[in-house]
C-alpha positions as CSV (number, residue, x, y, z in Angstrom):
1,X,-36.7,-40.5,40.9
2,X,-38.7,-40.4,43.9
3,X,-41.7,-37.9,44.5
4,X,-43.8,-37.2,47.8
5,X,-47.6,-38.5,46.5
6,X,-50.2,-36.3,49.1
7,X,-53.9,-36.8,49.2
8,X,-55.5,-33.6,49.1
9,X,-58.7,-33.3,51.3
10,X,-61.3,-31.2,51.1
11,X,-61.4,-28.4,54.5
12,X,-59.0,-27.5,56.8
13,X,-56.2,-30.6,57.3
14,X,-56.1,-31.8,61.2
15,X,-52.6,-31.6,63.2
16,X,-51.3,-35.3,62.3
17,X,-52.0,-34.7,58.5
18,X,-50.0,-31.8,58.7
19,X,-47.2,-33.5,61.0
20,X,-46.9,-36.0,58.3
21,X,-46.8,-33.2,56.0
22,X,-44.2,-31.6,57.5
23,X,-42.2,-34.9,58.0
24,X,-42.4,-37.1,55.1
25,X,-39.8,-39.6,55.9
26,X,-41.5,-40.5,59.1
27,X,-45.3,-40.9,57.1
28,X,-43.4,-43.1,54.8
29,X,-42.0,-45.3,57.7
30,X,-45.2,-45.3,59.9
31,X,-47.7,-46.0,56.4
32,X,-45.2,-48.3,55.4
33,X,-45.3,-52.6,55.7
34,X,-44.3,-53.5,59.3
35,X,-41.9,-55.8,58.0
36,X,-40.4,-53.0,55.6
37,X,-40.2,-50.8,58.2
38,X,-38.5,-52.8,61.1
39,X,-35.8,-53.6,58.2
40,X,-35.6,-50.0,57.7
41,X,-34.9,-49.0,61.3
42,X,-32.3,-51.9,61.1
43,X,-30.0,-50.4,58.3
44,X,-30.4,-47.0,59.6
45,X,-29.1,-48.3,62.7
46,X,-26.6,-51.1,61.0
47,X,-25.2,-47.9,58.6
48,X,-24.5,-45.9,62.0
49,X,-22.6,-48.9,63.5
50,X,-20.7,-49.5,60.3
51,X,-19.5,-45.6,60.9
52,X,-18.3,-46.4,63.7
53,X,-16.5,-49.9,63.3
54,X,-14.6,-48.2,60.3
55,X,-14.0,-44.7,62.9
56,X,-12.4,-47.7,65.1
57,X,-10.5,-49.3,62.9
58,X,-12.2,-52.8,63.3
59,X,-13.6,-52.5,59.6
60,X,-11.9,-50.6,56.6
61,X,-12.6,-47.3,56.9
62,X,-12.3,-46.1,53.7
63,X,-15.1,-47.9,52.1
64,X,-17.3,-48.6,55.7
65,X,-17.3,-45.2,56.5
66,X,-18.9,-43.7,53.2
67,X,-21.0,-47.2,53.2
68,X,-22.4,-47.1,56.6
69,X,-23.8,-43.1,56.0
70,X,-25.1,-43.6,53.0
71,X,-27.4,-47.2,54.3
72,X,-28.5,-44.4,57.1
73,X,-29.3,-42.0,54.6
74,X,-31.1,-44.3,52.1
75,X,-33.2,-46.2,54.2
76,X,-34.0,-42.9,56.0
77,X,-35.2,-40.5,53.4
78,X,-37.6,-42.6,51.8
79,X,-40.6,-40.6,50.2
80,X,-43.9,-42.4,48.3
81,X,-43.0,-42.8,45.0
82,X,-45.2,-41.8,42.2
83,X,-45.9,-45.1,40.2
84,X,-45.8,-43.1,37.2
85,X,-42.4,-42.2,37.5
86,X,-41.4,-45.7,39.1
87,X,-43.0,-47.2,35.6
88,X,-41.4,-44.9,32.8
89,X,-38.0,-46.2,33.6
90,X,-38.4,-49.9,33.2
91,X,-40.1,-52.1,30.7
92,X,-40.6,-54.6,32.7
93,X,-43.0,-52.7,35.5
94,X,-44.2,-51.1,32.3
95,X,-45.5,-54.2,31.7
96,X,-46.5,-56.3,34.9
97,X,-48.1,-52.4,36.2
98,X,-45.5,-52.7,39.5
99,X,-43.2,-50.1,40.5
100,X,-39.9,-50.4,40.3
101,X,-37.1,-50.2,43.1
102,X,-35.7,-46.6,43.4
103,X,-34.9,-43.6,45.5
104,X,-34.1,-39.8,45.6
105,X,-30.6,-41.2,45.3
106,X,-30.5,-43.7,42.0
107,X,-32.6,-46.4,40.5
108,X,-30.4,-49.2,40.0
109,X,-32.9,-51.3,37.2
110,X,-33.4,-48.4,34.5
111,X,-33.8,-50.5,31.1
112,X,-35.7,-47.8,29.4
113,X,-32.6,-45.5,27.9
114,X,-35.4,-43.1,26.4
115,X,-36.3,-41.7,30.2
116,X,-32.8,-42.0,31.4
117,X,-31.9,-38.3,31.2
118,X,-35.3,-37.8,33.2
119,X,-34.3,-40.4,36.0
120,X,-30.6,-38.6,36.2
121,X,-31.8,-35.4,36.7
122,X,-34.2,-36.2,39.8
123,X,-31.5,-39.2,41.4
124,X,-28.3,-37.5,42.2
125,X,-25.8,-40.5,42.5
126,X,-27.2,-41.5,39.0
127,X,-25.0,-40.4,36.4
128,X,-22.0,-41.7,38.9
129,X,-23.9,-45.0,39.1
130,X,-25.0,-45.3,35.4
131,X,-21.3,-44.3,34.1
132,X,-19.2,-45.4,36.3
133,X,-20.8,-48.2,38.2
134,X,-23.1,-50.5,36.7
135,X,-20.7,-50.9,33.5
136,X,-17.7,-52.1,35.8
137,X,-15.7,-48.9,35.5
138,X,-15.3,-48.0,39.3
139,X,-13.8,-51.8,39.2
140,X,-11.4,-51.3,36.9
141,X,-10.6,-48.2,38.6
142,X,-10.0,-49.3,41.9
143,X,-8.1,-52.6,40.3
144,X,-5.6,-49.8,38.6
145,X,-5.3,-48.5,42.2
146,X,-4.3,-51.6,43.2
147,X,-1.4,-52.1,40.9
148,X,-0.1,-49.0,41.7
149,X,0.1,-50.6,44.8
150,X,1.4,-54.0,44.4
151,X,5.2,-54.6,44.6
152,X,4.7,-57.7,42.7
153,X,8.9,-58.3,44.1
154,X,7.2,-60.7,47.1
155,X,5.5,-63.0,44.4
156,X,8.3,-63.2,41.7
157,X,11.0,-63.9,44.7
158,X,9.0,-67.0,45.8
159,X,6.5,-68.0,42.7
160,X,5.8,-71.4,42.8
161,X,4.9,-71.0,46.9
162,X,2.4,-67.8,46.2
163,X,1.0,-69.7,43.6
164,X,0.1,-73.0,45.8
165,X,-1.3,-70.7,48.6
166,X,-3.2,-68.6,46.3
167,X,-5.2,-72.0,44.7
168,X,-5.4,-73.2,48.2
169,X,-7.1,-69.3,49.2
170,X,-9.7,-69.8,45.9
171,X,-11.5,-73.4,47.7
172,X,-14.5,-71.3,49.1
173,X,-15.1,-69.4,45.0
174,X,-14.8,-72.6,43.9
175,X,-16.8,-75.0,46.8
176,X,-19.5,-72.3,47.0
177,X,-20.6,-73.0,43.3
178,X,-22.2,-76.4,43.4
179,X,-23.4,-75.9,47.1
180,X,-25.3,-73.0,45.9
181,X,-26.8,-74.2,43.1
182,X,-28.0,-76.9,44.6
183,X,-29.7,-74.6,46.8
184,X,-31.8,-73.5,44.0
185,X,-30.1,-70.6,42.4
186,X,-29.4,-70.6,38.9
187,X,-25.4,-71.3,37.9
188,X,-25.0,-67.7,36.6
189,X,-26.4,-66.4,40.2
190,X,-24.7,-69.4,42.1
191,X,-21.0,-68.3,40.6
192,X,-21.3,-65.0,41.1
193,X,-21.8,-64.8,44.6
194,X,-19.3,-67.9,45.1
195,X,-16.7,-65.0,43.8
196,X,-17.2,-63.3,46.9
197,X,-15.1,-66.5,48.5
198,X,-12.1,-64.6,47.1
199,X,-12.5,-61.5,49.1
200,X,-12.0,-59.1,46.3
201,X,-15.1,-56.6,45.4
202,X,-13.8,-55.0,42.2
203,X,-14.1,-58.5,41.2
204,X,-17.5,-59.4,42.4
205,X,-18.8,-56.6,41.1
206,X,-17.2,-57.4,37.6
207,X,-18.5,-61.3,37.8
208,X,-22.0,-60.4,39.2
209,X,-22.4,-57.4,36.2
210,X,-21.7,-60.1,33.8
211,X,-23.3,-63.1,34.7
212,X,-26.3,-61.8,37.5
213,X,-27.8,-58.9,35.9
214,X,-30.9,-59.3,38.5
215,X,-29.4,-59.9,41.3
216,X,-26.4,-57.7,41.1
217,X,-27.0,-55.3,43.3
218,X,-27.8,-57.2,46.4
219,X,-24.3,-59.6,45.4
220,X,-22.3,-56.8,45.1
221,X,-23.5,-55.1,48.3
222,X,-23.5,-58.4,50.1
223,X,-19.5,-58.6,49.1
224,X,-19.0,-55.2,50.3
225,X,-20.8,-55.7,53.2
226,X,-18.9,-58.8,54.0
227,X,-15.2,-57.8,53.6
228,X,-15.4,-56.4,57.0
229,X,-15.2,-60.1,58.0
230,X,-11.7,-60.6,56.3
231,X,-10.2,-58.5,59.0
232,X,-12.8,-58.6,61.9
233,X,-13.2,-62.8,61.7
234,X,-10.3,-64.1,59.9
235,X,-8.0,-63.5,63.0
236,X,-10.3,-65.9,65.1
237,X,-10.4,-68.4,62.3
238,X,-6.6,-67.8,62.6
239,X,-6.6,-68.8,66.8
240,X,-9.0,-71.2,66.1
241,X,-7.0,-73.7,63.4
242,X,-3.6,-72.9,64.4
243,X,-2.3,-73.2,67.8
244,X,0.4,-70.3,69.2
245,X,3.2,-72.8,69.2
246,X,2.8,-72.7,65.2
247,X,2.4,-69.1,65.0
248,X,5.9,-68.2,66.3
249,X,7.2,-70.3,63.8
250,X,9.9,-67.5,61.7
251,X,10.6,-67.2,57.9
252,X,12.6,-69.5,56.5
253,X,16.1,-67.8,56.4
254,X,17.1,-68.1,52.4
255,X,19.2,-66.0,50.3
256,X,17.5,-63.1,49.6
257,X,16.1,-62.7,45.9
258,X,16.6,-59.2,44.3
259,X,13.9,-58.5,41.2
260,X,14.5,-55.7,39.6
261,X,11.9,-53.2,38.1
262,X,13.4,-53.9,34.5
263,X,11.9,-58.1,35.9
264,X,8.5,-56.9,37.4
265,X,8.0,-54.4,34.4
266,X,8.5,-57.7,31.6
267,X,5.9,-59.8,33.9
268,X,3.6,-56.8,34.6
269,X,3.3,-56.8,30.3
270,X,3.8,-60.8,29.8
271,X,1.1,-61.8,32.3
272,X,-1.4,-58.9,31.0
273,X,-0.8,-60.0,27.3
274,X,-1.0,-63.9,28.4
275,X,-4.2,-63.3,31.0
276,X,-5.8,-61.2,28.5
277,X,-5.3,-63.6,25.2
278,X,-6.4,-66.2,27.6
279,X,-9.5,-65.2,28.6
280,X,-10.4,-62.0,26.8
281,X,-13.8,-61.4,28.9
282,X,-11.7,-60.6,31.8
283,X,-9.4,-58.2,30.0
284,X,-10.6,-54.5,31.2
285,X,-9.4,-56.1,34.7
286,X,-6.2,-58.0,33.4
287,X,-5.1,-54.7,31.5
288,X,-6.5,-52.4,35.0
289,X,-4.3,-54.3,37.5
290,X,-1.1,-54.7,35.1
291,X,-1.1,-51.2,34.0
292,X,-1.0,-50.2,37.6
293,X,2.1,-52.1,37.9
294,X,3.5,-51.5,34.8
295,X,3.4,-47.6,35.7
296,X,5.0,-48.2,38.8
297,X,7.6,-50.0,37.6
298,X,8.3,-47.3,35.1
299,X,8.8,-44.4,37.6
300,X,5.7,-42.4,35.5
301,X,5.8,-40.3,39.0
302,X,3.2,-38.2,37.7
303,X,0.5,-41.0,36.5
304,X,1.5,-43.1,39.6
305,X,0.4,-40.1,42.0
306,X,-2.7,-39.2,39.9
307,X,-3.9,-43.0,39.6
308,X,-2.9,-43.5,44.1
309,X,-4.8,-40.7,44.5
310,X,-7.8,-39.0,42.6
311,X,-8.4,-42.3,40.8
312,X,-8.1,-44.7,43.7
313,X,-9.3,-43.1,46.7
314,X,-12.2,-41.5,44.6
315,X,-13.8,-44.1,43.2
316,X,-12.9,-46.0,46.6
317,X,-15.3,-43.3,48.2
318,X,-18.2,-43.4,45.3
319,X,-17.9,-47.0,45.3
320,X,-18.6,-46.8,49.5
321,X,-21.3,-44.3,48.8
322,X,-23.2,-46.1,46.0
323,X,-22.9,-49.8,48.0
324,X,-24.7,-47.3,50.6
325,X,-27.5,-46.2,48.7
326,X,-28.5,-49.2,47.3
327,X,-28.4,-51.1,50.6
328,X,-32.1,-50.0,50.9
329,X,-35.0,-52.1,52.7
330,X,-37.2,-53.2,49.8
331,X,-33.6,-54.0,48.2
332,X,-32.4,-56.5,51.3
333,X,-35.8,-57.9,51.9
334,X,-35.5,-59.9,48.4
335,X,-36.1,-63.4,49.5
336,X,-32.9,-64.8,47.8
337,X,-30.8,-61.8,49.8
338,X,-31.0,-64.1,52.9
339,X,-29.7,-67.4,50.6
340,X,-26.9,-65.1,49.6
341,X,-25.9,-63.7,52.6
342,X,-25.4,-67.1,53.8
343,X,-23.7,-68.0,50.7
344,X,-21.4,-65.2,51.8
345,X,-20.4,-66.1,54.8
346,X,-19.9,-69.6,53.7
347,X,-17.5,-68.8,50.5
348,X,-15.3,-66.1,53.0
349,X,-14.7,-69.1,55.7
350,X,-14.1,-71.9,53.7
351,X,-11.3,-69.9,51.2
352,X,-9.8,-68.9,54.7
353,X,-9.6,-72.6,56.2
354,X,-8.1,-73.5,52.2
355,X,-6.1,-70.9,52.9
356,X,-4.4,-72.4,55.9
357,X,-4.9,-76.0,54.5
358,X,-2.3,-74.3,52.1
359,X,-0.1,-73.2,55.0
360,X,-0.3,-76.4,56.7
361,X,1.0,-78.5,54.0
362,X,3.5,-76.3,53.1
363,X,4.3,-76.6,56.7
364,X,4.6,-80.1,56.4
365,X,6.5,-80.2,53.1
366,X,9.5,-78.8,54.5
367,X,10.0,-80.2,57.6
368,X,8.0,-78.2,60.0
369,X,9.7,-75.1,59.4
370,X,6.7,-72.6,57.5
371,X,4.3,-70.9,59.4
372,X,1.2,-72.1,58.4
373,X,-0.7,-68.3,59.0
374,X,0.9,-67.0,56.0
375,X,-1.6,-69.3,53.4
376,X,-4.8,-67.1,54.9
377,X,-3.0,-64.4,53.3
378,X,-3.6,-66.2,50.2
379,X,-7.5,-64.9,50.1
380,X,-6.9,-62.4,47.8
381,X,-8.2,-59.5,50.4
382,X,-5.1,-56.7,49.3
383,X,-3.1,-55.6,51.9
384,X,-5.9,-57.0,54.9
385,X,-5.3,-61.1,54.9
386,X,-1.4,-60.0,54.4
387,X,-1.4,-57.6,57.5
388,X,-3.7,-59.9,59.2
389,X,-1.4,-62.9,59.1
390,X,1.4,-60.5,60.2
391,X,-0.8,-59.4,63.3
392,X,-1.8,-62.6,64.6
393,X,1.6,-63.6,64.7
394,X,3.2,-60.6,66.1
395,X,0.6,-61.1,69.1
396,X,2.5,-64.2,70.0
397,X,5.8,-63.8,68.7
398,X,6.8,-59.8,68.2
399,X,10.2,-61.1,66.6
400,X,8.9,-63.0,63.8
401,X,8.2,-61.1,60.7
402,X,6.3,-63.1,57.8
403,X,5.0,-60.2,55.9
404,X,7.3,-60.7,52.6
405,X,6.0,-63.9,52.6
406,X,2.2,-63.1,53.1
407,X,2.5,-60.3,50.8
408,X,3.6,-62.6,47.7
409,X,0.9,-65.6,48.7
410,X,-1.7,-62.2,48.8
411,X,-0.9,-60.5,45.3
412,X,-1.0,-64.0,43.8
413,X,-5.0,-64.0,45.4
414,X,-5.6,-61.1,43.0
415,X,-4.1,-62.7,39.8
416,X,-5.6,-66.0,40.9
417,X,-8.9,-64.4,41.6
418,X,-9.0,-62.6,38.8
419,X,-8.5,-65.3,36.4
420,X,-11.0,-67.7,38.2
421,X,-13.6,-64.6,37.3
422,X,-11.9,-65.0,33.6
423,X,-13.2,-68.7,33.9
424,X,-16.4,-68.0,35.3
425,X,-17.7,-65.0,33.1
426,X,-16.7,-67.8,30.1
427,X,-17.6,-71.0,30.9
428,X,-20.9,-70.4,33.2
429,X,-22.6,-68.8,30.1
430,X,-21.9,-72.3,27.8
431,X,-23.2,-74.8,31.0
432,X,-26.0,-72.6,31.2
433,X,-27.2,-73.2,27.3
């Protein structure tokens, strides 16, 4: 949507006005605000580390990888927009005479459906962003990935424990609520980025599309951004609140619990049908996640292999790229981004210490014989909190294996999660009348 604006001169043009000719993305950087342009520089170079954190391993590379390259794209290859263009794709510059926020790559706040085949053609992730994005779809997606996924055997072999862990892993969604309204956002704002306590984007993404038109872009890219933390900060957290002596604690030896796929297939349909009569706002990521499961637990080979693979790990990479793109300066320098990258922060460390408040008094409830690690597993974060629990323990205590455990307390997180989002997207609407 973007165009290069040039001032023609009269006469022969000197050697800098051709150099910024040549070179547009370094005119728009140098004739830019100082302050836009330092932040610039600093996702260009925050994008480049983000490639390499998720090269390393220390963030997810899957979604870092596409993320961090296209921040360093975005920020870099900013031309001068032409306010023309900028206005004819949003009534509301049309009307206050300002430009609106877009780039060569999409223009997130298009309201004017007339000029949308005209902004499509010019932004090349728009169609992807417009179809798939900003209606929830590439959620849903990635939430039918997840299903696929899920061996739901770990929570229906130890329900009522899951459960408990997985309300324990939801106190940062729910804490973050009041403190950040009382900060001054509005309860619609304020509950959406208090979702990102639950460590699961598809469901930011949904909450924030529903109840934070306006500010969905920087909440959802703010989640993104911050789910690195899950498996880069949670292990310190981990150190931190529970000493090593209690993370060599081992399972609890019990019988072991066999569920069938005949069982997991009857609560894959009850609990969508329940969830979804329940709270019916929530349903396209009720019926996503159970039909993942439910298609496992059919042996449909062929839809199981189609929805792991294209389906998953392609919208996995738009969803990286488009987070990317619309991490852009003029995007991150939004004076409430900075409220809500503290609210971040502060929703992720609070569900991992209600996390372990959950271990610890399970750990007291019977006798001093659970590991208290396995409730950060409970921050619905699928597989990382799981496989986080199960490294911080094997780092003390190789022998000890508390991964069924973590992996039930973890796929509750994502039912929990998502029907704390159910309560949200219904409730938050009636407070606000």
């Amino acid at each position: 949507m973007g165009h290069a604006t040039q001032n023609p001169k009269e006469g022969p043009r000197v050697n800098g006005e051709l150099f910024f000719d040549l070179f547009q993305g370094i005119s728009s950087l140098v004739h830019s605000d100082p302050v836009l342009m330092v932040t610039r520089i600093g996702l260009m170079f925050l994008g480049m580390l983000l490639v390499y954190l998720g090269k390393k391993g220390v963030l997810e590379p899957l979604l870092m990888i596409p993320m961090g390259l296209g921040m360093s794209a975005v920020n870099a290859g900013v031309l001068f927009l032409d306010p023309t263009t900028a206005n004819a794709v949003t009534e509301t510059a049309v009307k206050a005479g300002e430009k609106v926020p877009g780039t060569l790559f999409l223009a997130p706040l298009v309201q004017q459906t007339d000029n949308l085949m005209y902004v499509m053609q010019i932004d090349f992730l728009q169609p992807i962003y417009t179809f798939a994005f900003s209606n929830g779809l590439i959620a849903c997606f990635v939430f039918m990935g997840i299903g696929v996924l899920l061996d739901v055997g770990y929570l229906l072999a130890r329900p009522f424990l899951s459960m408990f862990l997985a309300l324990c892993g939801e106190l940062g969604t729910v804490v973050t609520l009041p403190v950040a309204h009382a900060l001054g956002l509005s309860l619609n704002d304020s509950a959406s980025i208090a979702m990102v306590g639950c460590a699961d984007g598809p469901m930011v993404l949904f909450t924030s599309l529903m109840l934070s038109k306006d500010l969905f872009v920087p909440i959802t890219v703010v989640a993104y951004l911050y789910l690195g933390l899950t498996y880069g900060g949670y292990p310190y957290l981990i150190r931190f609140l529970v000493p090593e002596k209690l993370r060599k604690i081992p399972a609890q030896q019990k019988k072991t619990v066999i569920v069938t796929s005949s069982e997991k297939l009857a609560f894959a349909v009850v609990g969508c049908t329940v969830l979804c009569f329940l709270f019916p706002v929530a349903a396209p990521l009720f019926f996503s996640l159970f039909l993942g499961v439910a298609v496992r637990e059919s042996g449909l080979s062929h839809f199981v292999a189609i929805i792991d693979g294209p389906i998953l790990y392609g919208a996995t990479l738009m969803l990286g790229l488009l987070l990317g793109v619309l991490c852009e300066a003029a995007t991150i320098l939004n004076p409430k981004v900075l409220v809500l990258l503290v609210l971040g922060i502060f929703a992720l460390l609070v569900s991992g210490i209600g996390g372990i408040l959950g271990g610890y008094i399970v750990y007291i409830a019977t006798g001093r014989k659970f590991n208290p690690v396995i409730g950060i597993a409970a921050v619905s974060c699928v597989p990382t909190t799981a496989k986080v629990a199960q490294k911080e323990v094997s780092h003390v205590a190789p022998q000890v294996i508390i991964l069924p455990e973590a992996l039930g307390a973890n796929i509750s997180g994502v039912i929990t999660s998502a029907i704390l989002a159910g309560v949200y997207v219904t409730l938050i609407p009636l407070l606000s009348k």
